[in-house]
C-alpha positions in Angstrom: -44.6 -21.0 18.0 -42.0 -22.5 20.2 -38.9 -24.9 19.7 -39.1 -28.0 21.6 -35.8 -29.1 23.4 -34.4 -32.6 21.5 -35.4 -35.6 23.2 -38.1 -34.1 24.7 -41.7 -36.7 24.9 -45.4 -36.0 24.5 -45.3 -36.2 28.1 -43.1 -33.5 29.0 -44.6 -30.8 26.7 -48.0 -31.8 28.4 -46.7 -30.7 31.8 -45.5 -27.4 30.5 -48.5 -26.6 28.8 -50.5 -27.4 32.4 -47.8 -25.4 33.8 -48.4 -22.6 31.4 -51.9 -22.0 31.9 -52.0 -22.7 35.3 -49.6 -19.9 36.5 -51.6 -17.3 34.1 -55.1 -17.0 34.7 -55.7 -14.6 31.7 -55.5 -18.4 29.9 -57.8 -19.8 32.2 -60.9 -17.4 32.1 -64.5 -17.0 30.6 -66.5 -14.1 30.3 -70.2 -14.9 30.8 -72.4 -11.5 30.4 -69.8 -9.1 31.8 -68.7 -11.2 34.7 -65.2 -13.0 34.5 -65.0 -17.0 35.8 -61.1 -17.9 35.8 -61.1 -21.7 36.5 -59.2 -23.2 39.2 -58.6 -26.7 37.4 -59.4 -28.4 34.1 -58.5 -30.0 30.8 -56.6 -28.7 27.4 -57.0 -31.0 24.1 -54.1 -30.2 22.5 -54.0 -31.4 18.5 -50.7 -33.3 17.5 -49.8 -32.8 13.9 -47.3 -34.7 12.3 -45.3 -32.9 10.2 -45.7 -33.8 6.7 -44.5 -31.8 3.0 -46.9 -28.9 4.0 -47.0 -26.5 6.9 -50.3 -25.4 6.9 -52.2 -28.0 9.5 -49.9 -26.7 11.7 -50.9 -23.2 12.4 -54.7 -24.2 12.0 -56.8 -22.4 15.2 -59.8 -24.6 14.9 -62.2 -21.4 14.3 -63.1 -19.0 16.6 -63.0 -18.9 20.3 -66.3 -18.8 22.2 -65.2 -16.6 25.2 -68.4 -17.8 27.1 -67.4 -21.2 26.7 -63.8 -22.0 25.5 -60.4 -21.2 27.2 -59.2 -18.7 25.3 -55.9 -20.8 24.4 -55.6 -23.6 22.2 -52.2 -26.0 21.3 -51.0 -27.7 18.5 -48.2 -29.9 18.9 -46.1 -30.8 15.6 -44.2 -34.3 15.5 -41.4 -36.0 13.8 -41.4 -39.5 13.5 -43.7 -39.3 16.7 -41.1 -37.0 18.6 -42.5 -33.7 19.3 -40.3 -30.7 18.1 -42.8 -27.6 17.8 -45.4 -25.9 19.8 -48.2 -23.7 18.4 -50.0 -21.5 20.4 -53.2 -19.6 19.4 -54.6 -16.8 22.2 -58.0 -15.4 21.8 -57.3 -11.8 21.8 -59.5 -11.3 24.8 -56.7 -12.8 26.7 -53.7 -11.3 25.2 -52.1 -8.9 23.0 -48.6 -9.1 21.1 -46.8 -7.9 24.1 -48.6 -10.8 26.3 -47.7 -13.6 23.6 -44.4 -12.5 23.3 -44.4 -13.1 27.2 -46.0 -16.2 26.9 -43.2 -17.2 24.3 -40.6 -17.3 26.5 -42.3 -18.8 29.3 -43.1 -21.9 27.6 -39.7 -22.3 26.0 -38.1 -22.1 29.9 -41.2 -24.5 30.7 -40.2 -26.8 28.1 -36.6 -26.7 29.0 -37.5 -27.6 32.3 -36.2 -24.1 33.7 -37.8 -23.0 36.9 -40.0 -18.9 36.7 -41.0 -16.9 39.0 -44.5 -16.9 40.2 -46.9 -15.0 37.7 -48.1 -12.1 40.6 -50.3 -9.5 38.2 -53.3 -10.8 36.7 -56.2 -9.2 35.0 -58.3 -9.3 38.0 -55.8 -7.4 39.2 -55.8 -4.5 36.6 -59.2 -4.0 36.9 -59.0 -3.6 40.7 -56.8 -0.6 40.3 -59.0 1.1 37.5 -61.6 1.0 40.5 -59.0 3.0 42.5 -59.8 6.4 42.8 -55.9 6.8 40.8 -57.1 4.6 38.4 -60.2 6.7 37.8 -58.2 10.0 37.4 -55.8 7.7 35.3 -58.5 6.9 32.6 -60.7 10.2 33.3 -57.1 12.1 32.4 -57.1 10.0 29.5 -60.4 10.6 28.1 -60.3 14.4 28.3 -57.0 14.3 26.2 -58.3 12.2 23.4 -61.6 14.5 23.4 -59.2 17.5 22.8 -57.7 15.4 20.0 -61.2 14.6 18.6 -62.2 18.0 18.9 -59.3 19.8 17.8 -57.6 17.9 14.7 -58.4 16.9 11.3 -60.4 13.7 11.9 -59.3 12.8 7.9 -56.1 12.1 6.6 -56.4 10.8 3.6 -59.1 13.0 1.6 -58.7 11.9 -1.7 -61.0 10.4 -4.9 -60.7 6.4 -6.0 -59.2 7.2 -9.4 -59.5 3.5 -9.5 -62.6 2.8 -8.2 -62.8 -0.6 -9.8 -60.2 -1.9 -8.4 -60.1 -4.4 -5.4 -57.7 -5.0 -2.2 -54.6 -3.5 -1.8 -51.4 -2.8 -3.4 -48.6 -4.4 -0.7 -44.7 -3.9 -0.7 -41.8 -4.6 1.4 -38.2 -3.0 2.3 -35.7 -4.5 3.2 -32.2 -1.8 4.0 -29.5 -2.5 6.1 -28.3 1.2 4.8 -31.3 2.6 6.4 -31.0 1.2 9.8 -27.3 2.0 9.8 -28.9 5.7 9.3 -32.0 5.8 11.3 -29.1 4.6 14.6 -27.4 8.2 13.3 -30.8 10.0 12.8 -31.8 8.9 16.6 -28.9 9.9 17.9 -29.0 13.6 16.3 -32.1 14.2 17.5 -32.6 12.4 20.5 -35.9 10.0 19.3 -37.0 6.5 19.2 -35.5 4.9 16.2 -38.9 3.9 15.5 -40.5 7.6 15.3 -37.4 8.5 12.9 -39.1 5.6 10.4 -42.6 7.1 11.3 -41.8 10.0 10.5 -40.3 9.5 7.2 -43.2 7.7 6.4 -45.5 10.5 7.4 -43.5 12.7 5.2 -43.4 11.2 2.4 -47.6 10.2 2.8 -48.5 13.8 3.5 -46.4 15.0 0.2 -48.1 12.9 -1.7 -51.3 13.8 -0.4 -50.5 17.8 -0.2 -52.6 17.6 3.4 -50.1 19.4 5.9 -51.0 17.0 8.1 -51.6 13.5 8.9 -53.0 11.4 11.8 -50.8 8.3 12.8 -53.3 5.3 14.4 -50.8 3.6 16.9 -51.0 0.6 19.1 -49.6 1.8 22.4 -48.3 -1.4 24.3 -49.4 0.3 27.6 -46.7 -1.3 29.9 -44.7 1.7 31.5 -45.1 0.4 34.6 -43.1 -2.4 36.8 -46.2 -4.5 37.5 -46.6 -5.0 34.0 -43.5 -6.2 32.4 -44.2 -9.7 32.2 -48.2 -9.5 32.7 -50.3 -11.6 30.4 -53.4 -10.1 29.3 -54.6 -6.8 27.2 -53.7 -3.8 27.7 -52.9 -2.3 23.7 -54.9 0.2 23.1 -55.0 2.2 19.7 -53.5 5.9 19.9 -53.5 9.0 17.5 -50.2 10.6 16.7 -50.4 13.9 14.7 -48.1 14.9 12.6 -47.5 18.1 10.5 -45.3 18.5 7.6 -42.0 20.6 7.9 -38.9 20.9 5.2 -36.9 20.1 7.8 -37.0 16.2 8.6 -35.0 16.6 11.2 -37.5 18.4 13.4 -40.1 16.2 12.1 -38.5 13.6 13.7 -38.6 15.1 16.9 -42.0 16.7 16.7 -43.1 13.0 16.2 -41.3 11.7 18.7 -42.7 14.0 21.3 -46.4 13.7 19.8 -45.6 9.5 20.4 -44.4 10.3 23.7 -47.7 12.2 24.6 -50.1 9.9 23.1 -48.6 7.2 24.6 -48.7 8.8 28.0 -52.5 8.7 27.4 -53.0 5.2 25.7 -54.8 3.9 28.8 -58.4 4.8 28.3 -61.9 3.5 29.1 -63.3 2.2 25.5 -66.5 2.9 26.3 -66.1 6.9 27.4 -64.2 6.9 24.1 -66.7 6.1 21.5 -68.9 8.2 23.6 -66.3 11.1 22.8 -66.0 10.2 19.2 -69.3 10.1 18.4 -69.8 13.7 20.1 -66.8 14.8 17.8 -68.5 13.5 14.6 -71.6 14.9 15.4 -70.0 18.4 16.2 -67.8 18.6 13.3 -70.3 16.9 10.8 -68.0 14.2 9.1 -66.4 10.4 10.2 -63.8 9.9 12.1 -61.8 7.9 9.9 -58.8 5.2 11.2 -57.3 6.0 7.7 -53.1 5.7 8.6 -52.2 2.6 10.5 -48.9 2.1 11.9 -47.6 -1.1 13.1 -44.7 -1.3 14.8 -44.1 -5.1 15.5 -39.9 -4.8 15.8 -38.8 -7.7 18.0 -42.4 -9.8 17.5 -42.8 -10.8 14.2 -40.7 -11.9 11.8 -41.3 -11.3 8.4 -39.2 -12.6 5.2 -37.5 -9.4 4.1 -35.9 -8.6 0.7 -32.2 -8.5 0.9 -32.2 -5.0 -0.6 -34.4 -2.2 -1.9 -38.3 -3.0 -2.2 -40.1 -5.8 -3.7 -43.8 -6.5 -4.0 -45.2 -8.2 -0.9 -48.0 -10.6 -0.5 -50.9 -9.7 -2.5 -53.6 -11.8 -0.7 -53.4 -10.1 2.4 -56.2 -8.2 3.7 -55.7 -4.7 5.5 -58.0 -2.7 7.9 -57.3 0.6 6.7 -57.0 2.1 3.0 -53.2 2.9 4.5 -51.2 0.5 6.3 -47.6 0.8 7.3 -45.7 -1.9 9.2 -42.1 -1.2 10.9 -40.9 -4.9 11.3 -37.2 -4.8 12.1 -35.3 -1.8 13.3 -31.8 -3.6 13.8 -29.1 -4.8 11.8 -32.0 -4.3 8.7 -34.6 -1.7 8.7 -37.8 -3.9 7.7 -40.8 -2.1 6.7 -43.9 -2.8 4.6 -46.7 -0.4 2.7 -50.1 -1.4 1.9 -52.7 1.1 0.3 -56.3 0.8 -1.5 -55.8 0.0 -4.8 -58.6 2.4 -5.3 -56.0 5.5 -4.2 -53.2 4.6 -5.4 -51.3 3.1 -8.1 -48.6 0.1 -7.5 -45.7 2.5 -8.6 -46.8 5.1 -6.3 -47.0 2.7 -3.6 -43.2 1.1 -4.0 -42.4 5.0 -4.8 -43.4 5.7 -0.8 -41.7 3.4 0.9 -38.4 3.6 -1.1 -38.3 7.4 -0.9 -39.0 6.5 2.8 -35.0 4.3 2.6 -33.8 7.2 0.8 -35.0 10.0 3.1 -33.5 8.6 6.7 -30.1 8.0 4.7 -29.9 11.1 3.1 -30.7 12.7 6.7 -27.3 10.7 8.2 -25.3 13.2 6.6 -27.2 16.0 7.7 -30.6 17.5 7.6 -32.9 17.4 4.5 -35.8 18.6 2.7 -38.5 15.5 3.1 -40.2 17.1 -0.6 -37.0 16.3 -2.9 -37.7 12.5 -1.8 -41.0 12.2 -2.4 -43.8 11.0 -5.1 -45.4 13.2 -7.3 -49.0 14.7 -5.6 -52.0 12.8 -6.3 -54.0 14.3 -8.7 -58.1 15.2 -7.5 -59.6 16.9 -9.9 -61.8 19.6 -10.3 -64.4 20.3 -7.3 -62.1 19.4 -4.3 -61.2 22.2 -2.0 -60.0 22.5 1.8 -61.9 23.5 4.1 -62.5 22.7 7.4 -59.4 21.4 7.6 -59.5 19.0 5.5 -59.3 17.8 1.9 -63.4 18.1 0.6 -65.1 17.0 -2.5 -68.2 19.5 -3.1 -70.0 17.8 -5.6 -69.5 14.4 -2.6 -70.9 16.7 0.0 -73.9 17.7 -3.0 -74.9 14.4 -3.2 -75.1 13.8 0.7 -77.3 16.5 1.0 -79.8 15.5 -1.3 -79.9 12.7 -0.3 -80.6 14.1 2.8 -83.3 16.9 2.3 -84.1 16.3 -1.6 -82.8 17.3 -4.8 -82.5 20.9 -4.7 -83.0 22.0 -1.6 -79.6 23.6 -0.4 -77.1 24.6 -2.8 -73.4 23.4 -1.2 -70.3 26.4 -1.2 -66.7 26.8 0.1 -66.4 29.7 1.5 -62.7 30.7 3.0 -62.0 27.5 5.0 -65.7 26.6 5.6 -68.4 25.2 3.8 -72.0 26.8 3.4 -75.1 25.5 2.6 -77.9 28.1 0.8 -81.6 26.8 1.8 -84.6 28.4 0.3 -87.3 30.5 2.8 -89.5 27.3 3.5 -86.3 25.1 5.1 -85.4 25.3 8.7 -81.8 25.4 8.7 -81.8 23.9 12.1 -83.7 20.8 11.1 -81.5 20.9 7.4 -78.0 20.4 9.2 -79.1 17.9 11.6 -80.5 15.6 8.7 -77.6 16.2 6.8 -74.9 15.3 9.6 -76.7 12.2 10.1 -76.5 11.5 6.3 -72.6 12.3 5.8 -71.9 10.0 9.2 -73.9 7.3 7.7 -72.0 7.3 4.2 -68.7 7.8 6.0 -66.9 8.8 3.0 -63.4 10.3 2.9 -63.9 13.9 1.2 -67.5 14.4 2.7 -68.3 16.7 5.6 -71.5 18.5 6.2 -71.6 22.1 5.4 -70.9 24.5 9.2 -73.0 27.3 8.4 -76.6 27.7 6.6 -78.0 30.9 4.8 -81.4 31.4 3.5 -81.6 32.1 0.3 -83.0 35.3 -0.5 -85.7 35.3 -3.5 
């Protein structure tokens, strides 16, 4: 959404918008069974809107893009009294992440304005000749064999824990607003040398891993992906999601710079080949006999979107919005105000718990400006699971979950499921073939993709 300049015409805004797309071929290309055509010339319909009582024809995309077909940009362009005075933009994703339309922002509010830009000279054609290059190769092969580590070495559940509310529906959603708290997390940053925005994640990760009484947690991160010169002001996609692990410490301060170093690292590797990856994850799951699971998701959208706050404290957000991931938390603002919202399944978690979170995470990073502190004596209390969950392998497991997986995998009876130290077993009688039993059984715990059930590591034949 950009301002028009006063006194601009219908004219004017049309030769920005050519200007626009023409100087940034991510806007002008089609993908047609794995080939790219960018277009040299041809025509945008933009809508004009005039602006009435309600702002909702405004923001309209007109459905979803066609990326065989449509350029992957459409225009909307609001009126007063016939004058325009607003610009809408909607990108396909294929041709641009937030980074890119914050780019694209800016360039159509010089265009508009008449100011002159320098020639766009990285394109996505571009990018994908240097992933060719044999440095671009050991860039994403590099990549790939750090993220299999990851797979293969760290809980691949964070949030292992029963719907104690399994009728319930959507999510429960709050907001913070603190100018207290970014006053603090500017003092927290500078103590420990971290981004202001790993101090906030890793309050929140604090706070969420207390809660859930798993030592550690794994952060889902969208890495920007634009270290280097030649893509500061490129248009196109390069966010990729990330993992950053955290553990649990009673000291906050070094859990702020433990995650600041685990961002640093992941982030260092958030260039990958897609493709590989799944390959990867799907070897993981297999190996390790449960799902990996994008539970924690942490947006970080300072300086992009701008969200109505509240002036201080939390307040309930919007409740028809629709989240991803069962846990959902959003750093909007990181100056002047630290703005932050928390989403979670209504199935996990209770609205007071939720608002109990992400104010403990306001009072945590202010408490930690006067010196270090114990994340526990700010949190929630545990949630509660019940009888039949135990750790083991790593992770938070419901037995009587895994129970049910298994017969459905090899019949009522069959194996009989135990924790064992930090492992689960599985007791077969004489007549099963343990080989054949934990192969049927991985395949059934991937397919249910539950939290709290992993197939069993180890088989013993019952004796008698």
């Amino acid at each position: 959404m950009v301002r028009v300049p006063r006194g601009s015409t219908m004219d004017a805004v049309g030769v920005a918008l050519g200007a626009l797309i023409g100087r940034q071929e991510a806007l002008r290309t089609l993908l047609r069974d794995g080939e790219q055509f960018v277009h040299a010339s041809g025509t945008l319909i933009a809508k004009v809107v005039e602006a009435t009582g309600t702002h909702q024809d405004w923001f309209l995309p007109g459905g979803a893009f066609d990326p065989a077909v449509d350029l992957p940009v459409r225009a909307n362009v609001v009126t007063r009294s016939g004058s325009p005075f607003l610009v809408v933009l909607h990108v396909s994703h294929v041709a641009a992440d937030l980074s890119a339309m914050t780019i694209l922002r800016a360039e159509l509010a010089a265009l508009l304005a008449d100011r002159r830009l320098p020639p766009a000279a990285y394109h996505p054609a571009d990018r994908a000749a240097y992933e060719l290059t044999p440095a671009g190769r050991r860039q994403l092969e590099g990549a790939t064999g750090y993220w299999a580590r990851q797979l293969a070495e760290r809980p691949l559940c964070s949030l292992g824990l029963p719907f104690r509310f399994p009728d319930a529906r959507g999510h429960h959603h709050v907001l913070l607003g603190s100018q207290a708290a970014a006053e603090a997390v500017v003092q927290v940053a500078a103590k420990t040398g971290a981004q202001p925005s790993a101090v906030v994640m890793a309050a929140f990760a604090a706070l969420l891993t207390g809660w859930t009484q798993d030592p550690e947690c794994q952060l889902h991160c969208l890495c920007n992906n634009r270290f280097s010169p030649e893509l500061r002001d490129y248009v196109g996609t390069l966010a990729q999601d990330t993992i950053i692990p955290f553990s649990a410490s009673s000291s906050f301060l070094r859990s702020v710079r433990r995650t600041n170093a685990a961002a640093l690292t992941a982030y260092r590797y958030g260039r990958y080949d897609p493709v590989r990856l799944d390959e990867t994850m799907g070897a993981a799951e297999r190996a390790r006999g449960m799902r990996c699971h994008r539970d924690v998701v942490v947006n970080n959208t300072s300086g992009h979107v701008h969200t109505i706050l509240p002036r201080a404290g939390v307040e309930p957000g919007m409740g028809d919005r629709v989240f991803g991931a069962p846990a959902e938390f959003d750093i909007y603002r990181l100056d002047g105000k630290l703005g932050c919202g928390l989403a979670l399944d209504a199935r996990l978690a209770t609205a007071d718990e939720t608002a109990g979170i992400l104010g403990g995470v306001e009072r945590l990073i202010v408490a930690a400006a006067d010196g270090d502190v114990d994340p526990a004596e700010f949190g929630i209390p545990p949630a509660q699971r019940g009888p039949g969950w135990v750790r083991a392998r790593s992770c938070w497991v419901d037995l009587s979950g895994v129970q049910s997986a298994v017969d459905l995998a090899l019949g009522p009876g069959v194996a009989r499921i135990e924790a064992v130290g930090d492992g689960l077993i599985a007791r077969v009688g004489r007549d099963t073939d343990p080989s054949a039993a934990a192969r049927a059984v991985v395949e059934a715990v991937l397919r249910e993709g539950r939290h709290g059930v992993v197939a069993p590591g180890d088989y013993v034949r019952a004796v008698g």
